[in-house]
OpenMM code with the backbone's topology and positions (N, CA, C; nanometers):
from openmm import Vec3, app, unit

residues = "UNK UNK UNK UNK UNK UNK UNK UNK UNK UNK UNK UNK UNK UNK UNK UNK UNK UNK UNK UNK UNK UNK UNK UNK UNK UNK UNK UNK UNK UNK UNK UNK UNK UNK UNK UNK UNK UNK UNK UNK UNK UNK UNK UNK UNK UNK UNK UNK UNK UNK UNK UNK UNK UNK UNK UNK UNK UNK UNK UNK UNK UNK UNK UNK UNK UNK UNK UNK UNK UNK UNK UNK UNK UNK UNK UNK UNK UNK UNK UNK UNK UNK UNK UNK UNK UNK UNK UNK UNK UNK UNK UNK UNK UNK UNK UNK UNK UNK UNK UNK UNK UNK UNK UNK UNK UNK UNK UNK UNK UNK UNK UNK UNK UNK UNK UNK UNK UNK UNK UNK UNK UNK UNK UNK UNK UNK UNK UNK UNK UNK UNK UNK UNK UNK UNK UNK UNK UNK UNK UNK UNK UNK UNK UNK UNK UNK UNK UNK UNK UNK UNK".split()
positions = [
    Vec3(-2.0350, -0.0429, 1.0146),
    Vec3(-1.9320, -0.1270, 0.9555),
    Vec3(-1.8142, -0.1331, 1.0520),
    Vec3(-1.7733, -0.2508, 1.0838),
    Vec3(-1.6452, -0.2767, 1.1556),
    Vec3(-1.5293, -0.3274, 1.0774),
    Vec3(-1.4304, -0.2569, 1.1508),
    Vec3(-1.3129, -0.2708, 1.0675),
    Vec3(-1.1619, -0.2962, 1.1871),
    Vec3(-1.1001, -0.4103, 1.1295),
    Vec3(-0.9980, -0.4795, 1.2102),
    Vec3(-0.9330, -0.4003, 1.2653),
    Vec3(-0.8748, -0.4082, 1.3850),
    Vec3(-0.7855, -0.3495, 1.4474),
    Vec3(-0.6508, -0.2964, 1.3470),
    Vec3(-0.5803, -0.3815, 1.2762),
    Vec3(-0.4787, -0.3519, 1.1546),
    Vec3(-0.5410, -0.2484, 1.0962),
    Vec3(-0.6853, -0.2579, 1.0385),
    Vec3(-0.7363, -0.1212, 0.9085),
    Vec3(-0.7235, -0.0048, 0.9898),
    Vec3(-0.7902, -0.0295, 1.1370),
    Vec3(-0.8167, 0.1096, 1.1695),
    Vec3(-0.6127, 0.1709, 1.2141),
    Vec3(-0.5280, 0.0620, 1.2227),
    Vec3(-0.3957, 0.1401, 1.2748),
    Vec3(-0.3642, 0.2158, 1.1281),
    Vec3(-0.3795, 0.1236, 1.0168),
    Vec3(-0.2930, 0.2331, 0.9374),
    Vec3(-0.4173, 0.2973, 0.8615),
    Vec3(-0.5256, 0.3538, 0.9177),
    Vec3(-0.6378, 0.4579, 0.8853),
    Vec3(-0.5889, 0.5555, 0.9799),
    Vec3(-0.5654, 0.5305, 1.0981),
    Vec3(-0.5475, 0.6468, 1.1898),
    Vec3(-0.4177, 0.7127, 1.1476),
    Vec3(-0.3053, 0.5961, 1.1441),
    Vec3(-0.1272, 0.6380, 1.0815),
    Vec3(-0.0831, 0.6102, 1.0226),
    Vec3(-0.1653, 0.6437, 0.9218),
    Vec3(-0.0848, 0.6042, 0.7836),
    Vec3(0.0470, 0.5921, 0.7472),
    Vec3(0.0809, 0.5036, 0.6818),
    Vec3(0.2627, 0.4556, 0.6621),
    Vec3(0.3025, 0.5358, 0.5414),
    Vec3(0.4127, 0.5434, 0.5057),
    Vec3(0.4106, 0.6433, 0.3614),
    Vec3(0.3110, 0.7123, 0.2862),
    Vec3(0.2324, 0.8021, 0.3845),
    Vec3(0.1588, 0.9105, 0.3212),
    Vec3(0.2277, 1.0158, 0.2488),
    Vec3(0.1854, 1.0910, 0.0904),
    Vec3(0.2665, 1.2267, 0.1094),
    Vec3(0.2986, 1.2079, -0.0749),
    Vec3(0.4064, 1.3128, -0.0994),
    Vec3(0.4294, 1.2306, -0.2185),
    Vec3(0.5812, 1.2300, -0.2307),
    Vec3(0.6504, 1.2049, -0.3366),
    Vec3(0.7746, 1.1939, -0.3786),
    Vec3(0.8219, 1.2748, -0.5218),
    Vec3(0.8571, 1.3839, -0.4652),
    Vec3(0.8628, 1.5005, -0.6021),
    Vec3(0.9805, 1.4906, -0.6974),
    Vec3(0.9988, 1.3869, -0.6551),
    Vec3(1.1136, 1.3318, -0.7692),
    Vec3(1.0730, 1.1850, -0.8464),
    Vec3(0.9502, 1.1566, -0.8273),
    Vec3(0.9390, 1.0295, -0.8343),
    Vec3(0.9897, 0.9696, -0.9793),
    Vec3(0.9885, 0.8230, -0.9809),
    Vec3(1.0471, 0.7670, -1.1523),
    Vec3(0.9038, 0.7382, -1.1738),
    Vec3(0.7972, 0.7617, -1.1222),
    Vec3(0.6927, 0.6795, -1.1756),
    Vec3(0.5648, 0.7232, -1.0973),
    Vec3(0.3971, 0.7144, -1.1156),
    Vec3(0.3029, 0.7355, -1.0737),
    Vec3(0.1665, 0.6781, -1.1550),
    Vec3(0.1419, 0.5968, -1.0208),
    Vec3(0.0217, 0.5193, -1.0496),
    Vec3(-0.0851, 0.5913, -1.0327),
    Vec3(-0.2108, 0.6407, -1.1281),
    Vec3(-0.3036, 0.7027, -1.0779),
    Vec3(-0.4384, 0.6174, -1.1224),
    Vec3(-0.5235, 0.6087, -0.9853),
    Vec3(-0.6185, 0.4768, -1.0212),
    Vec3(-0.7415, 0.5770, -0.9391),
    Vec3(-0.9019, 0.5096, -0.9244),
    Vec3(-1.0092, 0.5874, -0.9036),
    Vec3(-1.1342, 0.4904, -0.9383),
    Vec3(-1.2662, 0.4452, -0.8239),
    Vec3(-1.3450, 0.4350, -0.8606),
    Vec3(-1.4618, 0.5517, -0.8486),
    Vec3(-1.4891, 0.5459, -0.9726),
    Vec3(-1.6258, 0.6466, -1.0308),
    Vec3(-1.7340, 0.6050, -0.9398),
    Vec3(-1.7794, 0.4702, -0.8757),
    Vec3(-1.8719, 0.4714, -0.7865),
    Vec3(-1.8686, 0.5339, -0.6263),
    Vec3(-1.7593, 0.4842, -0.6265),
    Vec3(-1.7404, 0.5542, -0.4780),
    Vec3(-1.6647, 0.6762, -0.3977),
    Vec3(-1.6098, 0.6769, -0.5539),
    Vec3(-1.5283, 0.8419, -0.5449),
    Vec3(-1.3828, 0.8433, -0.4689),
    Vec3(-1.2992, 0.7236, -0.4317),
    Vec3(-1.2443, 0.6876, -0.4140),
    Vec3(-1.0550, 0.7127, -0.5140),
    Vec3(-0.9820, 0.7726, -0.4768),
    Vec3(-0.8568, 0.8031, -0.5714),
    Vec3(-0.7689, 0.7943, -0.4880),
    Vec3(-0.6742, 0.7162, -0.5650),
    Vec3(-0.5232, 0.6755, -0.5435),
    Vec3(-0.4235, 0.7484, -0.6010),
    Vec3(-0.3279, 0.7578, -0.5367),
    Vec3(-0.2127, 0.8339, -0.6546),
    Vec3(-0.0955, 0.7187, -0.5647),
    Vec3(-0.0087, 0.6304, -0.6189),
    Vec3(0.0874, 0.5463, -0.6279),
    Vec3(0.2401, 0.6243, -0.6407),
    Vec3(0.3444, 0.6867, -0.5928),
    Vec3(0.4900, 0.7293, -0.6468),
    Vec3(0.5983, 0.6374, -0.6403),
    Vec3(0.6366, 0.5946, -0.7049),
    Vec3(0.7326, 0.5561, -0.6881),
    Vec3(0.8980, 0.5841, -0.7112),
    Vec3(0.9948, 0.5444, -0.6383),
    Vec3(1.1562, 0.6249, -0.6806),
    Vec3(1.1844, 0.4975, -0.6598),
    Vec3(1.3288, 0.4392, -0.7865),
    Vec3(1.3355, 0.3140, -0.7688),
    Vec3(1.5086, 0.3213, -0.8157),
    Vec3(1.5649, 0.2147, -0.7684),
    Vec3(1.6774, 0.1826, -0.7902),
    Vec3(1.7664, 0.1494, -0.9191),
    Vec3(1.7776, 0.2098, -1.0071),
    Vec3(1.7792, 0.1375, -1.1336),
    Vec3(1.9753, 0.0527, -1.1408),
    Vec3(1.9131, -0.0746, -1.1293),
    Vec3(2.0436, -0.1776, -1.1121),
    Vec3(2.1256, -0.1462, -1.2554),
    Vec3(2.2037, -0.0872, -1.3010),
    Vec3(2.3004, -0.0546, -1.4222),
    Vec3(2.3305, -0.1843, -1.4473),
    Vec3(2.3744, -0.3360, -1.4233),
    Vec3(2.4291, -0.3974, -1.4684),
    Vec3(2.2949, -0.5246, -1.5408),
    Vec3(2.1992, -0.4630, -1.3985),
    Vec3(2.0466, -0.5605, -1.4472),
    Vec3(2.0511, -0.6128, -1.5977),
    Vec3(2.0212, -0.6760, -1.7296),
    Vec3(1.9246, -0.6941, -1.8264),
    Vec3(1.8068, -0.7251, -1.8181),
    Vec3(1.7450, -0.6892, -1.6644),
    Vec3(1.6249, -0.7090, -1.6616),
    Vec3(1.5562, -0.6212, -1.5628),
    Vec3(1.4370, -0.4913, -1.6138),
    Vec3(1.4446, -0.3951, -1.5479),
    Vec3(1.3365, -0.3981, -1.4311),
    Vec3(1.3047, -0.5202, -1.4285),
    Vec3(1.1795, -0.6159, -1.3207),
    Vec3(1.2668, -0.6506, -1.2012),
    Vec3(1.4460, -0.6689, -1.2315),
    Vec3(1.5103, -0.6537, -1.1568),
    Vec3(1.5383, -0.5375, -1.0491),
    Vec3(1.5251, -0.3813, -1.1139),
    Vec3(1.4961, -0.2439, -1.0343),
    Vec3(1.4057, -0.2512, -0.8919),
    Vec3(1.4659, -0.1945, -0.7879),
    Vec3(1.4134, -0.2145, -0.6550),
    Vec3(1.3438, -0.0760, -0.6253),
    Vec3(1.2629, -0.1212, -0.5448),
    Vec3(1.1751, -0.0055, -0.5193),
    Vec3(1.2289, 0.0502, -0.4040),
    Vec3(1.3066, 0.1660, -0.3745),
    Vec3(1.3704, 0.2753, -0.2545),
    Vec3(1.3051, 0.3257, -0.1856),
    Vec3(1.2193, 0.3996, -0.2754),
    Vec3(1.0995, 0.4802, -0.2060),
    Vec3(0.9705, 0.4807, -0.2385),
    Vec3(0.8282, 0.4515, -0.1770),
    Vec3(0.7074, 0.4531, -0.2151),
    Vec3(0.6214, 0.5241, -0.1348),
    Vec3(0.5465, 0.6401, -0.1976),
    Vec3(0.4088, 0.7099, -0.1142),
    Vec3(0.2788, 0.7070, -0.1555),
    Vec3(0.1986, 0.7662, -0.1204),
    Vec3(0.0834, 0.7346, -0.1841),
    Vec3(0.0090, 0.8456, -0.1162),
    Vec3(-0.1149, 0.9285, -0.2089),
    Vec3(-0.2301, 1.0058, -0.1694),
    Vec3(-0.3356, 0.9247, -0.2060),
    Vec3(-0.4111, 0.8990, -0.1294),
    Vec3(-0.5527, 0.9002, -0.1168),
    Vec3(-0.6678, 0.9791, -0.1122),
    Vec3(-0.7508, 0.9590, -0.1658),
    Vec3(-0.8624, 1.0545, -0.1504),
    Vec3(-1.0225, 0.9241, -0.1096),
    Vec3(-1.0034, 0.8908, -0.0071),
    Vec3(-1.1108, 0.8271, 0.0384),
    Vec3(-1.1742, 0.7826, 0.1488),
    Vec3(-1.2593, 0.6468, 0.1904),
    Vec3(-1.2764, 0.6100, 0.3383),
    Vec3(-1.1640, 0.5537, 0.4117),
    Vec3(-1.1848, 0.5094, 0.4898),
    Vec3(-1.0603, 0.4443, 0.5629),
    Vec3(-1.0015, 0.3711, 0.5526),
    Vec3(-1.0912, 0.2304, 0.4588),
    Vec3(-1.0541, 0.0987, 0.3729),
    Vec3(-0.9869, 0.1924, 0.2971),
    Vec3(-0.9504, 0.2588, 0.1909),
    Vec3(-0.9385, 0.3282, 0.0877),
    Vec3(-0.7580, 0.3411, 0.1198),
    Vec3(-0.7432, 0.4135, 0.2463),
    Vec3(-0.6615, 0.4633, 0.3101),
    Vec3(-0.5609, 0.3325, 0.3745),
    Vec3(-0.6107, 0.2627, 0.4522),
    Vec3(-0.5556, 0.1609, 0.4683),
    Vec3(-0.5007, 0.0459, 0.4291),
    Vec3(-0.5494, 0.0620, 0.3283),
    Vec3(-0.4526, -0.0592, 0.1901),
    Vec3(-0.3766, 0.0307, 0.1000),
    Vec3(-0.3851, 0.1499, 0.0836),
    Vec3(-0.2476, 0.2371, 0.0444),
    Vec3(-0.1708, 0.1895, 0.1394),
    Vec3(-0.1442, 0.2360, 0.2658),
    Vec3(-0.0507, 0.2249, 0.3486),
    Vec3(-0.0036, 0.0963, 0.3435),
    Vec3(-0.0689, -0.0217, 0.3910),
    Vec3(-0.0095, -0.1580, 0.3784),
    Vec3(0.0467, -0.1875, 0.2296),
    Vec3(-0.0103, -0.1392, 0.1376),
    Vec3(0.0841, -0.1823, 0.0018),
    Vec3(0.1814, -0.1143, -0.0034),
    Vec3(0.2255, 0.0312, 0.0324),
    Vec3(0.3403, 0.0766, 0.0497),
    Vec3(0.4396, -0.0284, 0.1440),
    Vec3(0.3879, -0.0827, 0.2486),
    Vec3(0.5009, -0.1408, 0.3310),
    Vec3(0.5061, -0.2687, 0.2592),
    Vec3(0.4103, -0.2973, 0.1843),
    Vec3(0.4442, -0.4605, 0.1414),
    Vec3(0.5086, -0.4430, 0.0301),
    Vec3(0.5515, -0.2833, -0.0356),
    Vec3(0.6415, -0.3219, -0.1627),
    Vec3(0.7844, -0.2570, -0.1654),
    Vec3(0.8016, -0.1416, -0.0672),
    Vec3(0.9276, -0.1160, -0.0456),
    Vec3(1.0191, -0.1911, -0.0305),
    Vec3(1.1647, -0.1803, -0.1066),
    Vec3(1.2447, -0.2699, -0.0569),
    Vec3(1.2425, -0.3682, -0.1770),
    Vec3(1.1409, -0.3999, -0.2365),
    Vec3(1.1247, -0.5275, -0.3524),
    Vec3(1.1846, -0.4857, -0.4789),
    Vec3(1.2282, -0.5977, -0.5044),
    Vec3(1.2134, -0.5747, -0.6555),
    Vec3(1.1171, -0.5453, -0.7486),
    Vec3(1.0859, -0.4749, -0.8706),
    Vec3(0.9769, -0.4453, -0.9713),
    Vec3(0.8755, -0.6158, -0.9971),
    Vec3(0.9319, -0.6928, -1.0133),
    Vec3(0.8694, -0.8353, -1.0347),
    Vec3(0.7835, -0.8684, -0.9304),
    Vec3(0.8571, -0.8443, -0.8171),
    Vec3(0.8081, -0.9412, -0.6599),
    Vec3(0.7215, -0.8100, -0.6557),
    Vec3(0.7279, -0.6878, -0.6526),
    Vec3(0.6162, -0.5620, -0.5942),
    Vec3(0.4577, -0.5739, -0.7082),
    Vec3(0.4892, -0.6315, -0.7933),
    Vec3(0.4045, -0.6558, -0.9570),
    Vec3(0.3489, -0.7427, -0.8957),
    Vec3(0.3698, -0.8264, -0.8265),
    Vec3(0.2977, -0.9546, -0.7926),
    Vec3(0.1948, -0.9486, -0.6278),
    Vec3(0.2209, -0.8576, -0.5815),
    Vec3(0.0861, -0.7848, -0.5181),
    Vec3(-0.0340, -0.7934, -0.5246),
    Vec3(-0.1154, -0.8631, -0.4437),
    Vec3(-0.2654, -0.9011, -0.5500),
    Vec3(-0.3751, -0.8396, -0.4393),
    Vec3(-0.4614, -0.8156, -0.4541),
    Vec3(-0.5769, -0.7991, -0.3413),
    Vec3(-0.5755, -0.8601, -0.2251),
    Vec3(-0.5528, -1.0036, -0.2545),
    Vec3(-0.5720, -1.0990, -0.1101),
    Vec3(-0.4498, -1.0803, -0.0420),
    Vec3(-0.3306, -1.0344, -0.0826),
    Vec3(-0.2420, -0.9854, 0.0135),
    Vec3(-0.2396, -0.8562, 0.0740),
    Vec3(-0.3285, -0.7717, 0.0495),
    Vec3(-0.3520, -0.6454, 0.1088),
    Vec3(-0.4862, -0.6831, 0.1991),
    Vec3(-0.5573, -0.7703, 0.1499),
    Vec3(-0.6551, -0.7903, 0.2622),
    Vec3(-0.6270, -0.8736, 0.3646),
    Vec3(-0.5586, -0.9918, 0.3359),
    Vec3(-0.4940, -1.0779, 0.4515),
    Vec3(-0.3971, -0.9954, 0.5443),
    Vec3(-0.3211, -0.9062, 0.5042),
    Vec3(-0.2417, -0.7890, 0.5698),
    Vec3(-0.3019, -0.6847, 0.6682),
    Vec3(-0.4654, -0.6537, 0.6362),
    Vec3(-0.5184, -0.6042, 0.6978),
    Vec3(-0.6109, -0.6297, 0.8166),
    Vec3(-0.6052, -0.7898, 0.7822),
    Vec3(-0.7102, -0.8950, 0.8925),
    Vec3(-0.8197, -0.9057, 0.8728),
    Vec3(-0.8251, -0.8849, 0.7230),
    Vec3(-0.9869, -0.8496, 0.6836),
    Vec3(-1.0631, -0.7408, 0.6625),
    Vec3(-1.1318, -0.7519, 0.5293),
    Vec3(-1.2069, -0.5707, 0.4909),
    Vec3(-1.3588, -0.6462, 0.4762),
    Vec3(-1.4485, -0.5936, 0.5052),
    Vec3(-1.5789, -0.6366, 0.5196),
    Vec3(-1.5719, -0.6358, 0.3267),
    Vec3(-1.6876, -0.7078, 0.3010),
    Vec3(-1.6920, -0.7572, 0.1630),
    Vec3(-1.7161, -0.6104, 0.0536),
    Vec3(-1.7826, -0.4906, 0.1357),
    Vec3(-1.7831, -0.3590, 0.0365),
    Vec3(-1.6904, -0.2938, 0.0090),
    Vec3(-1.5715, -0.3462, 0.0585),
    Vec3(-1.4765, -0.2519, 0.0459),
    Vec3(-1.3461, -0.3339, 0.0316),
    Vec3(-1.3649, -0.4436, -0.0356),
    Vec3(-1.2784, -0.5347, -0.1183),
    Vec3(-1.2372, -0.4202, -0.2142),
    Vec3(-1.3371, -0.3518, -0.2829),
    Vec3(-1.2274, -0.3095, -0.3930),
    Vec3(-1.1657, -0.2216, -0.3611),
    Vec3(-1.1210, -0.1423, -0.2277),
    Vec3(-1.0309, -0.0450, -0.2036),
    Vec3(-0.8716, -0.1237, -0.2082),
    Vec3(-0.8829, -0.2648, -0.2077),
    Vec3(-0.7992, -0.3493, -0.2125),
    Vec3(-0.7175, -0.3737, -0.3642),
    Vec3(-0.8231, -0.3949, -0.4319),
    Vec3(-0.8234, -0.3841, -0.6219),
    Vec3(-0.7700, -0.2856, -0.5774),
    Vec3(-0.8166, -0.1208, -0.5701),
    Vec3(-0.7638, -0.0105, -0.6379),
    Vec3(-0.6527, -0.0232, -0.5979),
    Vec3(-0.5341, -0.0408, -0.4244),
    Vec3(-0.4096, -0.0045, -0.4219),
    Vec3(-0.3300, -0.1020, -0.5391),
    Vec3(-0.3522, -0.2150, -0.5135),
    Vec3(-0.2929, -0.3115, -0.6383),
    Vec3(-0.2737, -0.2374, -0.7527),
    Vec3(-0.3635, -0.2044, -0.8180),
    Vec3(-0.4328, -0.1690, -0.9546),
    Vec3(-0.2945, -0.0277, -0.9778),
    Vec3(-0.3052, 0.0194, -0.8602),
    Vec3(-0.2424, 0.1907, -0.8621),
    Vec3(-0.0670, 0.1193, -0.8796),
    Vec3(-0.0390, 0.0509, -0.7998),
    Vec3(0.0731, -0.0247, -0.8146),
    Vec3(0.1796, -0.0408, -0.9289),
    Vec3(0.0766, -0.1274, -0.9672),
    Vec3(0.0690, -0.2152, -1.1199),
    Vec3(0.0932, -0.0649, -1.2187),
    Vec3(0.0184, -0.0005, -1.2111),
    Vec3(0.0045, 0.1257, -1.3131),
    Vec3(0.1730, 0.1858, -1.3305),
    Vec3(0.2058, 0.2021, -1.1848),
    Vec3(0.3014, 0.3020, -1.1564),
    Vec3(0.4278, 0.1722, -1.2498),
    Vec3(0.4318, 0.0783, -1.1770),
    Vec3(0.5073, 0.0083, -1.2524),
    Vec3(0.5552, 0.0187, -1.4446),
    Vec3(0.4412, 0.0195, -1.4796),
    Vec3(0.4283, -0.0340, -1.6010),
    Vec3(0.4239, 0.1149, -1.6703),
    Vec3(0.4222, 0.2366, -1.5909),
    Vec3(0.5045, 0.3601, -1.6046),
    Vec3(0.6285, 0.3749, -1.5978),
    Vec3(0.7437, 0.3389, -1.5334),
    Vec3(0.8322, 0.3129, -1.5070),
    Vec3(0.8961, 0.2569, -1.6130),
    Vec3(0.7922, 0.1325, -1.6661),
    Vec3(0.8880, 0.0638, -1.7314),
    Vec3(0.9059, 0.0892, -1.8758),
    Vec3(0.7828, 0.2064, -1.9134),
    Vec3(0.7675, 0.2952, -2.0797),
    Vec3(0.8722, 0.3832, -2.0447),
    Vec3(0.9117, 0.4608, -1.9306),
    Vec3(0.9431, 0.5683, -1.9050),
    Vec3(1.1480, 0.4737, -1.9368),
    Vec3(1.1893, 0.3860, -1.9162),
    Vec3(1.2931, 0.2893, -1.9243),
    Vec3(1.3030, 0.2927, -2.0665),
    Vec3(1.1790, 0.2819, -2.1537),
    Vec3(1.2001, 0.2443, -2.3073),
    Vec3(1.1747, 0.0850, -2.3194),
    Vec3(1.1597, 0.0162, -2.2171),
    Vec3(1.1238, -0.1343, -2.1888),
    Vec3(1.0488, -0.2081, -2.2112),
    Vec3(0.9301, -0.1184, -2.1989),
    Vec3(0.8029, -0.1611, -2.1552),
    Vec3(0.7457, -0.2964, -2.3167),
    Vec3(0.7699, -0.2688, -2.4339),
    Vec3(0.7353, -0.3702, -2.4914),
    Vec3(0.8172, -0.5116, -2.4617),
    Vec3(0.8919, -0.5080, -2.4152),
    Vec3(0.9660, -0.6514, -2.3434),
    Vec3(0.9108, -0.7618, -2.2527),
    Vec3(0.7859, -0.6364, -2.1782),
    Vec3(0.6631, -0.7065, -2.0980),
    Vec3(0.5396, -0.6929, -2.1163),
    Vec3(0.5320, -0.8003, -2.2448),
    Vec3(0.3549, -0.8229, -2.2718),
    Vec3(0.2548, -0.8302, -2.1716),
    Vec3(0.2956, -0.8876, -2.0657),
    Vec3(0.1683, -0.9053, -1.9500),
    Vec3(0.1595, -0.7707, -1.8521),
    Vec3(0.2919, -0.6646, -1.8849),
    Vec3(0.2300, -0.5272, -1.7975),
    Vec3(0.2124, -0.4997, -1.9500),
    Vec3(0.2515, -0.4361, -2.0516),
    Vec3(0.2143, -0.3742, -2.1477),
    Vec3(0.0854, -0.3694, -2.1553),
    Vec3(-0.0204, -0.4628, -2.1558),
    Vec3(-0.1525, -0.5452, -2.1639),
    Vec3(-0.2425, -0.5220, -2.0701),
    Vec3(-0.1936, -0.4656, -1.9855),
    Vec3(-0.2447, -0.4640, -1.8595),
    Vec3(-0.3468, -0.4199, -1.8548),
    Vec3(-0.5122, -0.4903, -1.7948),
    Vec3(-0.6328, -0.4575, -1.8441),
    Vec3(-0.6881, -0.4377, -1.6475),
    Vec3(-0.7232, -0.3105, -1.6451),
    Vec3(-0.7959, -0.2940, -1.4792),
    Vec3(-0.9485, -0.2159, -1.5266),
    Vec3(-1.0421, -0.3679, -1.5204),
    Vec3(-1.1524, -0.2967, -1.5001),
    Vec3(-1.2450, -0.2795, -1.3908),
    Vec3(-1.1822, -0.3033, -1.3177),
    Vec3(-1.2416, -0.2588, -1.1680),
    Vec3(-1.2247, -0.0993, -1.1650),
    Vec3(-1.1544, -0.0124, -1.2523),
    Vec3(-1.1120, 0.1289, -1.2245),
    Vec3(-1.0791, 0.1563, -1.2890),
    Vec3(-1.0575, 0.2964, -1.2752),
    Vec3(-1.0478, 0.4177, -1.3814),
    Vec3(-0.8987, 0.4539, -1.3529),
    Vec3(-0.8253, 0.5170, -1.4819),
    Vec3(-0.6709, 0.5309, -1.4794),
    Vec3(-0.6226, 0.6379, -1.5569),
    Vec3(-0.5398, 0.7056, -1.5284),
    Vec3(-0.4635, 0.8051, -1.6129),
    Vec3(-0.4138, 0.7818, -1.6521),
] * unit.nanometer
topology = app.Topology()
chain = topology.addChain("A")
for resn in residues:
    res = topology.addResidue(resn, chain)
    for name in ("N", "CA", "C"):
        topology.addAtom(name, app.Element.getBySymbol(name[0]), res)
């Protein structure tokens, strides 16, 4: 299996590896077929004047992995593609932007793509129970990932 020059940089150096022991939040995602686990942290900005907590920016993001290199390498790129964002714009993260980011994942390992998303999304919609919020947003409240397994 060949894998783009981009997968193999952030397989070899990973970007926000590690975790965040203070975190506001943690996405934990896993496929049962391939044995594959994510852990998502997030520490986030909480805007005091916001009424809208989709408004909250993301400060800090890490991530553990437990997998192949695809696995590994779309942690890292979703960390850099959501730091810095707001909760809304980081929510809106989808597969094809972690794979277009990477230059391409051969078709078996699309879903290492699902899972960072998926882990994302989770941590979020932790965050936003952990706020007292979370019924305000039917479409994370709802939130259905069956590509994977979740804590």
């Amino acid at each position: 299996m060949q894998y783009s020059a981009e997968v193999m940089k952030h397989f070899t150096n990973p970007h926000n590896q590690g975790q965040i022991s203070d975190a506001d939040a943690i996405g934990e995602v896993g496929n049962p077929l391939c044995g594959d686990m994510m852990k998502i942290y997030l520490k986030v900005d909480r805007l005091p004047l916001a009424a809208d907590r989709l408004e909250d920016k993301i400060v800090d993001i890490k991530f553990e992995t437990l997998g192949c290199a695809a696995a590994i390498a779309c942690s890292s790129i979703l960390t850099d593609m959501a730091k810095g964002k707001n909760l809304k714009d980081a929510f809106k993260i989808e597969k094809s932007d972690i794979v277009k980011g990477l230059g391409d994942l051969p078709p078996v390992k699309v879903h290492c793509s699902i899972l960072a998303s998926d882990g994302l999304k989770l941590a979020i919609k932790e965050y936003l129970e952990k706020q007292g919020v979370l019924d305000q947003y039917p479409e994370i409240k709802n939130l259905s990932l069956p590509e994977c397994f979740h804590e």
